[in-house]
VEXDREN-2710 file (C-alpha; in Angstrom, 1 decimal):
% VEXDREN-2710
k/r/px/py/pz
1/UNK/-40.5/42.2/6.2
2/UNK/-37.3/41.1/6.6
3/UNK/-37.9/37.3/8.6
4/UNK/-37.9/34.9/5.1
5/UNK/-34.4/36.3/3.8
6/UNK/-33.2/36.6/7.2
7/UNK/-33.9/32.9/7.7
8/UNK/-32.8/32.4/4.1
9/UNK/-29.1/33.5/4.6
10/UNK/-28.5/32.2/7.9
11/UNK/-29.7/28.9/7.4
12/UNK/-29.2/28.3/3.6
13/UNK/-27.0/30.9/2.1
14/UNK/-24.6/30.7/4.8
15/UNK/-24.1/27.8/5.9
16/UNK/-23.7/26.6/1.7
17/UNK/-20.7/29.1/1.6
18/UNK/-18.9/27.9/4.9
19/UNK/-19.4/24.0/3.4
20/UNK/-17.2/25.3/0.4
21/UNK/-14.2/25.5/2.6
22/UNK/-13.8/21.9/3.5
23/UNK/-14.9/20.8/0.9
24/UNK/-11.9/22.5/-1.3
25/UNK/-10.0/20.1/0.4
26/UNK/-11.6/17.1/-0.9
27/UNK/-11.2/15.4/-4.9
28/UNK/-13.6/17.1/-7.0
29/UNK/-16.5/14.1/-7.1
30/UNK/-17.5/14.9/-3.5
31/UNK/-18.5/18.6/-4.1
32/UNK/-21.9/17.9/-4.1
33/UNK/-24.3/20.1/-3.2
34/UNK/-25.5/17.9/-0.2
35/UNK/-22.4/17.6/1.0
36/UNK/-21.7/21.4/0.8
37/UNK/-24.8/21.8/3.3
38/UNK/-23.9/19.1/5.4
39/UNK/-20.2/20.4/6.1
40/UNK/-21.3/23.9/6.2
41/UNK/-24.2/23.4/8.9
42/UNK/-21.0/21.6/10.7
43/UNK/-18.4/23.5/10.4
44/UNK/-20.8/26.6/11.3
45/UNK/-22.1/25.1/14.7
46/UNK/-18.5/24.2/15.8
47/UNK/-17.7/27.9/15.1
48/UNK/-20.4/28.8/16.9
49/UNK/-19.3/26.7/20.2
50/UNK/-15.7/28.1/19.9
51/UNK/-17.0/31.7/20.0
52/UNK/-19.6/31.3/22.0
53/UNK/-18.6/29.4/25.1
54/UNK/-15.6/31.6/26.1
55/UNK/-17.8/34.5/26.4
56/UNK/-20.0/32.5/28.4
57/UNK/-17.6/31.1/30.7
58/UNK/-15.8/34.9/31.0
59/UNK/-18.1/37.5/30.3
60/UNK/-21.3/38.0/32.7
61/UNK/-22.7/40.8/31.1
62/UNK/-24.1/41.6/27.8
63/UNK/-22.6/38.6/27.0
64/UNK/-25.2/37.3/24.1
65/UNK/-24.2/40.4/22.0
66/UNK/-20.5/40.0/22.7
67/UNK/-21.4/36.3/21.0
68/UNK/-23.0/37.4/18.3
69/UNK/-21.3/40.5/16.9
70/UNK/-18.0/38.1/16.9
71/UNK/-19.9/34.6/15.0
72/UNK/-21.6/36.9/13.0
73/UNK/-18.4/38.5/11.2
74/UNK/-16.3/35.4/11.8
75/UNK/-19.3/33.3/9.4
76/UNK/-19.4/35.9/6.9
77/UNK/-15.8/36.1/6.3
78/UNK/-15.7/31.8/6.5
79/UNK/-18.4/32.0/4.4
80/UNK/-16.5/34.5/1.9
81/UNK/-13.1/32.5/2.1
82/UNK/-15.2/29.5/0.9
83/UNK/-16.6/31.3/-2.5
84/UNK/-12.9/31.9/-2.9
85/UNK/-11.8/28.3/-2.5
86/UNK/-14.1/26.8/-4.5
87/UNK/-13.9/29.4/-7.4
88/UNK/-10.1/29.6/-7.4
89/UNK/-10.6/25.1/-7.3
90/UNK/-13.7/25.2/-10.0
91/UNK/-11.4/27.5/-11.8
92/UNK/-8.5/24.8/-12.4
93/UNK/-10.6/22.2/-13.1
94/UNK/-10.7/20.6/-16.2
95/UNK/-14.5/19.1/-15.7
96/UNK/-17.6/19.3/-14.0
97/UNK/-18.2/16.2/-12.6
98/UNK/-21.0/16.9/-10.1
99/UNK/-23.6/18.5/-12.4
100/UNK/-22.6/16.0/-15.4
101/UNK/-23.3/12.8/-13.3
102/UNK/-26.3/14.4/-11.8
103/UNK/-27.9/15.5/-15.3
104/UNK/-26.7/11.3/-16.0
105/UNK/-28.7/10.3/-13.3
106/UNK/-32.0/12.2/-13.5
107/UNK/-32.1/11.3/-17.5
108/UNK/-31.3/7.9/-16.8
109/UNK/-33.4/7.2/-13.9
110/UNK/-36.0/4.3/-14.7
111/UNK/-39.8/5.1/-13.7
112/UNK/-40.3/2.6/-10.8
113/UNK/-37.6/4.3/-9.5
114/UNK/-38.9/7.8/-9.9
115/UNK/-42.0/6.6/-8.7
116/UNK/-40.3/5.6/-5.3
117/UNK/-38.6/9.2/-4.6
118/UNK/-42.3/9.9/-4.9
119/UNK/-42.8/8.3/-2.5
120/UNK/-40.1/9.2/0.2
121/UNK/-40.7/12.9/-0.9
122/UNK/-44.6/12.0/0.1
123/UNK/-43.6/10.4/3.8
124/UNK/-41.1/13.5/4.0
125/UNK/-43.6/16.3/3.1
126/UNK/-45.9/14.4/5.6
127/UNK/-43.2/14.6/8.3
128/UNK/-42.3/18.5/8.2
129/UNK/-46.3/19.2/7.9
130/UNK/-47.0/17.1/10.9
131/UNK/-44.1/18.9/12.7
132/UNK/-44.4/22.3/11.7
133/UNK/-48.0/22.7/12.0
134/UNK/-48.9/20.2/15.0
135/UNK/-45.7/21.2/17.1
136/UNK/-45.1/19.4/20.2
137/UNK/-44.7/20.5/23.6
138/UNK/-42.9/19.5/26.3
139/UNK/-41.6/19.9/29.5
140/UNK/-37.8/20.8/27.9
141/UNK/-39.2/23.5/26.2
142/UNK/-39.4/25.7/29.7
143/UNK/-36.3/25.3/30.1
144/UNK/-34.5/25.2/26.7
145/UNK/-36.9/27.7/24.3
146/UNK/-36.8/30.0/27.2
147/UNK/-33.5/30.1/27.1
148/UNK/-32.7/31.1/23.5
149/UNK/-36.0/33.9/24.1
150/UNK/-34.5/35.1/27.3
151/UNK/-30.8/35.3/25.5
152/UNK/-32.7/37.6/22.5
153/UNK/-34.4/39.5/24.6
154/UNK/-32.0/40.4/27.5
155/UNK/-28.7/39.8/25.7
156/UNK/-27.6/37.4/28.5
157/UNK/-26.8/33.5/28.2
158/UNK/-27.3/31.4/31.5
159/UNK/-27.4/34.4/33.5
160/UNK/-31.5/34.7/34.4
161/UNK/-33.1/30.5/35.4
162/UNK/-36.0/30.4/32.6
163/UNK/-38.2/28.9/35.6
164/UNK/-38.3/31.8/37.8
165/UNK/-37.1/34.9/35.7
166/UNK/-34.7/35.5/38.4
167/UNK/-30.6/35.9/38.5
168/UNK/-28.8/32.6/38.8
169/UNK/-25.2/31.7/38.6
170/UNK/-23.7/29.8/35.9
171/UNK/-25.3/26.2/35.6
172/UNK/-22.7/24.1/34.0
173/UNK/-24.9/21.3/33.1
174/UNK/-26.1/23.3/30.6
175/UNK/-23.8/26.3/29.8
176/UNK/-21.6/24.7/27.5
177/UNK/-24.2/23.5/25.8
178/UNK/-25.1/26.6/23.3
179/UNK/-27.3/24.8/21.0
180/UNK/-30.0/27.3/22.1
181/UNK/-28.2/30.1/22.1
182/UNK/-27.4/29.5/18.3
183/UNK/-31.2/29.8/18.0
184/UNK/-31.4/32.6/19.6
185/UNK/-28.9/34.1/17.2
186/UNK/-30.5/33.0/14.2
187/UNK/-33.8/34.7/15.6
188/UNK/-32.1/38.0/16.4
189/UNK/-30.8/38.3/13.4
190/UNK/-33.8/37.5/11.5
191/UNK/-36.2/38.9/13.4
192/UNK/-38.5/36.1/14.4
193/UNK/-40.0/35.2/18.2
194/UNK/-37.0/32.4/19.7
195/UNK/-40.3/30.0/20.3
196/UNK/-41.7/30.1/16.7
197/UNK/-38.1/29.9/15.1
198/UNK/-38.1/26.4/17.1
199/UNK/-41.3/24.9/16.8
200/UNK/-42.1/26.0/13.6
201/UNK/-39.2/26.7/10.9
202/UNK/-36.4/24.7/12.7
203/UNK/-37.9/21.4/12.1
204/UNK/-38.3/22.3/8.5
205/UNK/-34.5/22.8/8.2
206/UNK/-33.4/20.1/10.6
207/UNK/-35.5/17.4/10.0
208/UNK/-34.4/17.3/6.0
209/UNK/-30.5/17.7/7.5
210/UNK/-31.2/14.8/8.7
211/UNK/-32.5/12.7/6.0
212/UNK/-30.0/14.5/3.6
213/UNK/-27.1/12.5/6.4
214/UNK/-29.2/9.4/5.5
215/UNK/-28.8/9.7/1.8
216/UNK/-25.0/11.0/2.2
217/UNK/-24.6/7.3/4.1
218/UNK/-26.7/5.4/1.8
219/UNK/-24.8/6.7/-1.5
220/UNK/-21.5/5.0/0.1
221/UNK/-23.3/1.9/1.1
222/UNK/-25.0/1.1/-2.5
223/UNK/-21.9/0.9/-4.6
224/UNK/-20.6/-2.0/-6.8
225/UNK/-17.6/-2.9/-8.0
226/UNK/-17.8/-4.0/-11.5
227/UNK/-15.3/-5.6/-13.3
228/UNK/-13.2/-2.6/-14.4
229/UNK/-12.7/-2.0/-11.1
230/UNK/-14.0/1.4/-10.6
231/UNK/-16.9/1.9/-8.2
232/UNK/-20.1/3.2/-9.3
233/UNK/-23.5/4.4/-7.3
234/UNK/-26.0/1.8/-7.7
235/UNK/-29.0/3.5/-7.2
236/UNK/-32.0/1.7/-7.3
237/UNK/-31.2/0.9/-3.7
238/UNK/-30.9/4.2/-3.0
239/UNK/-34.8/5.1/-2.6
240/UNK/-35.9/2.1/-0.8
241/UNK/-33.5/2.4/1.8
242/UNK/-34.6/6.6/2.0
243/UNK/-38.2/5.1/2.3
244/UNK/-37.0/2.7/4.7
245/UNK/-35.8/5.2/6.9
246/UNK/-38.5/7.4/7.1
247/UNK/-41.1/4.5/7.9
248/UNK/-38.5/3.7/11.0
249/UNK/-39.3/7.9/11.9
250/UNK/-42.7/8.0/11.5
251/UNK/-43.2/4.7/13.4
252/UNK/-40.5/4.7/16.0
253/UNK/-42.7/6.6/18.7
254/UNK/-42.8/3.5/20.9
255/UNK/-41.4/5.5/23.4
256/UNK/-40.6/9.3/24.7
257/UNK/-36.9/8.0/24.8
258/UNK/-36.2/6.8/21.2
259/UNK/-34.7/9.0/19.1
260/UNK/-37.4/8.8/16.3
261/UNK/-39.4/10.5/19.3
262/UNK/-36.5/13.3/19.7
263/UNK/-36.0/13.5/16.0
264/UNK/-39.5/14.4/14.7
265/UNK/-41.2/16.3/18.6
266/UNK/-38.3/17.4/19.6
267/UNK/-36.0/18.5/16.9
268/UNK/-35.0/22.2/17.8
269/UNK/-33.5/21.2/21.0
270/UNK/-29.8/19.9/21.1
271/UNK/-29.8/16.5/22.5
272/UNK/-32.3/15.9/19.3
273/UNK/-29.4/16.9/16.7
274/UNK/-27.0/15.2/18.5
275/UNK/-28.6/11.8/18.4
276/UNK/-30.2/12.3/14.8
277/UNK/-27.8/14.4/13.4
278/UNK/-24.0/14.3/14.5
279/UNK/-24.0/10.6/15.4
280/UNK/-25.3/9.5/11.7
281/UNK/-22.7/12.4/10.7
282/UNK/-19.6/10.4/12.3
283/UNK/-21.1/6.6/10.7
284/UNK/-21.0/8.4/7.4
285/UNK/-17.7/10.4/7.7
286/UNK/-16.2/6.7/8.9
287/UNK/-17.5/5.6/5.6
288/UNK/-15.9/7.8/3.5
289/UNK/-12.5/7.8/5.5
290/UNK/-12.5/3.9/4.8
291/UNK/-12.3/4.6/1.2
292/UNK/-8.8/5.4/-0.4
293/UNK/-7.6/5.7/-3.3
294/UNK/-4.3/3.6/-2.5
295/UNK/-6.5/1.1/-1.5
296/UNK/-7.8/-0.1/-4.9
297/UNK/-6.6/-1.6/-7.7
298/UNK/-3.2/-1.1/-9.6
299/UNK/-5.6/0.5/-12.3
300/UNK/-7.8/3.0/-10.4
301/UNK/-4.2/4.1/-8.8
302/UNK/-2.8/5.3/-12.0
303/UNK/-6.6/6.6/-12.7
304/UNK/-5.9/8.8/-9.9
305/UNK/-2.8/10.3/-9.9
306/UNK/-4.0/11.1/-13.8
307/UNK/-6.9/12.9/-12.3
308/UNK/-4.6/14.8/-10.2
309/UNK/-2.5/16.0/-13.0
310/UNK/-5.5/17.3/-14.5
311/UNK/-6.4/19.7/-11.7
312/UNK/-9.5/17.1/-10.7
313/UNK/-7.9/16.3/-7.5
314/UNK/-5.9/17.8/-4.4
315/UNK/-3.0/16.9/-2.7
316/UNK/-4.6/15.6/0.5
317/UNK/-7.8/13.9/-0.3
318/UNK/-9.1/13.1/2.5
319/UNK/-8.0/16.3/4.6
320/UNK/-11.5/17.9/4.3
321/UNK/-13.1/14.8/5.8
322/UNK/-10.5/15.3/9.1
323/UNK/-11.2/18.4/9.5
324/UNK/-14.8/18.2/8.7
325/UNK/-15.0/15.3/11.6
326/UNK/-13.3/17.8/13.9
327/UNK/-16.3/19.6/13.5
328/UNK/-18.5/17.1/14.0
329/UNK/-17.2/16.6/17.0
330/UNK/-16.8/19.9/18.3
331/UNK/-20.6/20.0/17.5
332/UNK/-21.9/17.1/19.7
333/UNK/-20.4/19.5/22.6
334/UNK/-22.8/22.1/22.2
335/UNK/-25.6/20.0/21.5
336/UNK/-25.2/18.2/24.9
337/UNK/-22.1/17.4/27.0
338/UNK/-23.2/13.8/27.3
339/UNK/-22.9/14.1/23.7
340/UNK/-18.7/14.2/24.0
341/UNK/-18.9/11.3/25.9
342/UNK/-20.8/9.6/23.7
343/UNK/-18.9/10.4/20.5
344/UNK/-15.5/9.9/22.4
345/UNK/-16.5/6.7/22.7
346/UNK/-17.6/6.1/18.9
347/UNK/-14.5/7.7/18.2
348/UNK/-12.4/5.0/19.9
349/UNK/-14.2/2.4/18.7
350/UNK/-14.1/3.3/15.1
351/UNK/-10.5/4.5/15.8
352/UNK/-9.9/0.3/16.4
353/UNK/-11.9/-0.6/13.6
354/UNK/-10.3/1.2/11.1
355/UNK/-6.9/0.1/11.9
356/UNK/-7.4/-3.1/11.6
357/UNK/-8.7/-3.0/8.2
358/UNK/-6.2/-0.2/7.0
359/UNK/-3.3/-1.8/8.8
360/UNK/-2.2/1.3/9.9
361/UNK/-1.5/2.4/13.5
362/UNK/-1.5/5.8/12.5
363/UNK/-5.1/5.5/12.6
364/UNK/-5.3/5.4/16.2
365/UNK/-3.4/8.9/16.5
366/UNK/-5.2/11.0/13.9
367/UNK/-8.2/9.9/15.6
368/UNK/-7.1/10.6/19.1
369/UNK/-5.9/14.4/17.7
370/UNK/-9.5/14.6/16.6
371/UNK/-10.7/14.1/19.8
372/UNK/-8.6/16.7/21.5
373/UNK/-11.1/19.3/21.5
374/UNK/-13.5/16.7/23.2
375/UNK/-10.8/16.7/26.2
376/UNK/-10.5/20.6/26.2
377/UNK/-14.0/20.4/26.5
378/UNK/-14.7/18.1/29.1
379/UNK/-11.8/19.6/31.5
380/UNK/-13.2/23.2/31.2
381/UNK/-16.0/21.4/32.3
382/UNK/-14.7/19.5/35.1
383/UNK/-12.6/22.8/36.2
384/UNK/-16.0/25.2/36.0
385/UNK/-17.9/22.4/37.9
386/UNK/-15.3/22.1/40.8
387/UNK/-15.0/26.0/40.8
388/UNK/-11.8/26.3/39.5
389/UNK/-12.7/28.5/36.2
390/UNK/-15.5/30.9/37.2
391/UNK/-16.9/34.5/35.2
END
């Protein structure tokens, strides 16, 4: 009776609300409702890992309730604090700029091009009926579905080995790693089997996350430049390169390894988000970050700081993207800990890339503070694994 708005408001209603708080931070254009899922799915999981592995590493019993009594009231008031920020920031502006372009766009869209979100809609609707209904099994799942049922049905996390059903000590190769136990979470609290929440509703939520990331990435790659100066979305690109995308899914099974394979068999399990969601995440957030205002013309600068003036704007633009690739971040860790490595990597990478083209050192150090929760993360790892921190 009470599974559907269960699943409902942990994986729509609140994540939506807990997007609204970074997303107060950015200029009004950007408060889409895509991105308000996006950040709030983020934002949410690296919540989650901050709760959650503390009272993994430090409490042995009971420890899953612990967990989820304290994310629980920490996301509702996050999620509460965000429908404050964004009224309060709706409130002073003078405009409405995302449902105004998007009533623009629908009424203006040509019919080849409506034809070809057909289309994608078609390969995606194929996708999440192939994957909800003809789920895939695999030897992970004894380890990692077992998991999130044996945390929701014995209120312990990484206590009990899922092999053998019998007390084990803390494995740290996958403790810090709570992607499970999040799904456990959401299927206490909604009242559904751990094993059906993953095979069958996660991949309905996870797999459009992903293509929503996609669309985020492609929006910033398909702009022009016209001669005013002022960029704007050129769209008819948009849908092929969505189609294009999901043909590389539904045909990139050349192998158990690719992460087509991982992104469409074996979507509820962390390693799967992390390479089809919170990678893609970090290429699109190092889009955005590479456009600034103070980098265009004399014109759009004056265009700006006008918009400002008229409430449309806020006084660090590009503060929610920071904080929202914080999150990021702090999300690859409990997907995987190879993950950290992984994005750490990315990170320094794009870290050189973007200072170079900014001309700005100062780059390099807001992208190495981003990265300090990756460092807290792998020494608590390293000090658990050499038995220096044990519960």
């Amino acid at each position: 009776m009470f599974q559907i708005p269960g699943l409902l408001f942990w994986l729509v209603v609140i994540p939506y609300c807990i997007g609204m708080v970074p997303a107060a931070l950015l200029a009004e254009e950007r408060r889409d409702p895509g991105f308000l899922m996006l950040a709030g799915y983020f934002t949410m999981w690296a919540l989650y890992g901050t709760v959650t592995i503390p009272v993994v590493l430090f409490v042995k019993y009971d420890n899953f309730i612990i967990a989820s009594d304290c994310f629980m009231v920490l996301s509702i008031l996050c999620a509460a604090g965000g429908v404050g920020l964004m009224y309060r920031r709706r409130k002073n502006s003078v405009t409405d700029h995302g449902r105004t372009a998007f009533a623009d766009y629908m009424r203006q869209m040509p019919w080849a091009e409506r034809l070809e979100w057909m289309l994608f809609l078609i390969l995606l609707g194929f996708q999440l009926y192939k994957a909800a209904v003809y789920a895939s099994f695999d030897g992970d799942d004894a380890y990692y579905v077992v998991e999130s049922l044996i945390a929701q049905q014995a209120d312990t996390m990484y206590s009990i080995l899922p092999y053998t059903g019998r007390h084990t000590g803390l494995d740290i190769r996958h403790a810090l790693a709570v992607f499970p136990m999040w799904i456990a979470f959401v299927a206490d609290k909604s009242h559904i089997h751990a094993t059906i929440l993953s095979h069958t509703v996660l991949p309905l939520v996870l797999v459009p996350l992903g293509y929503l990331v996609y669309y985020e990435i492609g929006r910033v790659l398909f702009k022009e430049r016209p001669a005013d100066g002022e960029q704007v979305f050129c769209r008819e690109n948009l849908p092929a390169f969505m189609i294009l995308m999901a043909m590389f899914q539904i045909f990139g099974n050349v192998s158990i390894y690719t992460n087509e394979t991982f992104f469409l068999t074996r979507t509820w399990q962390g390693k799967a988000v992390a390479g089809s969601l919170v990678i893609p995440a970090l290429l699109w957030l190092f889009l955005l970050l590479n456009q600034r205002p103070d980098r265009q013309d004399k014109p759009d600068r004056r265009r700006h700081r006008a918009k400002k003036r008229d409430g449309g704007g806020v006084r660090f633009p590009r503060a929610g993207l920071w904080f929202l690739l914080v999150c990021v971040n702090m999300t690859a860790g409990i997907c995987s800990s190879i993950a950290v490595f992984l994005v750490s990597v990315l990170m320094a990478a794009a870290a050189f890339c973007l200072a170079i083209v900014e001309r700005d050192y100062k780059v390099v150090i807001r992208m190495g503070a981003v990265c300090i929760p990756n460092a807290v993360y792998v020494l608590t790892y390293l000090l658990v694994a050499y038995g220096y921190l044990l519960r």
